[in-house]
C-alpha positions, 0 to 999 in steps of 0.5 A: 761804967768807967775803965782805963784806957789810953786817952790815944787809943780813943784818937784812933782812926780819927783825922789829926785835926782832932788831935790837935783840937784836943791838945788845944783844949788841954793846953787851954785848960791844964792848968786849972787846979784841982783838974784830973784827966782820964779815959772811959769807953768813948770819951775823956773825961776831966775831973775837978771836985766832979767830973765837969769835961766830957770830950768824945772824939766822933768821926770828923768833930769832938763832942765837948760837953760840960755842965753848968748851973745856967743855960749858958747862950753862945751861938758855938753851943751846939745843944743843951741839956737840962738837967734837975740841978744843971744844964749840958752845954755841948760844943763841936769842935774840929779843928785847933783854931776852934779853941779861941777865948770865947770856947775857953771862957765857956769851959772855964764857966763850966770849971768854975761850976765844978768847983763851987 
């Protein structure tokens, strides 16, 4: 169940290095069109033609998760998830300098998923 809440709310009471990994990422992936961007419960989620991005600030890290058709292997996957058709790929990111080009060409594998 989704509701609409401020993606700033969901940064509360978490350390500013979060926020700057956020913006990070959101800087990394803004452009990438069709790519809407809201807020549940817990996470934000980024949407193409389904949603594709899953952000969860946690206490000291954002749990990054994105799907793919194939087990994608980097050793910044934190864990994965297999599903029927996909696999969860997890990322763990604390700080802004996490997000170098090759955490943005993992998510930009997992956007390209989404579209195709």
């Amino acid at each position: 169940m989704c509701c609409t809440k401020d993606i700033g709310e969901l940064f509360e009471g978490r350390p500013d290095a979060l926020v700057l990994a956020f913006d990070a990422i959101l800087q990394a992936t803004i452009d990438w069109q069709p790519n809407t961007i809201g807020a549940s419960i817990h996470s934000v989620v980024m949407t193409s033609k389904k949603a594709w991005l899953i952000i969860k600030p946690m206490k000291k890290c954002l749990d990054v998760k994105f799907y793919h058709n194939e087990l994608l292997t980097s050793h910044r996957v934190h864990k994965t998830t297999k599903y029927p058709n996909k696999w969860a790929h997890h990322l763990r990111i604390q700080h802004d300098y996490e997000v170098d080009q090759e955490i943005i060409e993992l998510l930009q594998a997992g956007y390209k998923y989404s579209v195709s």
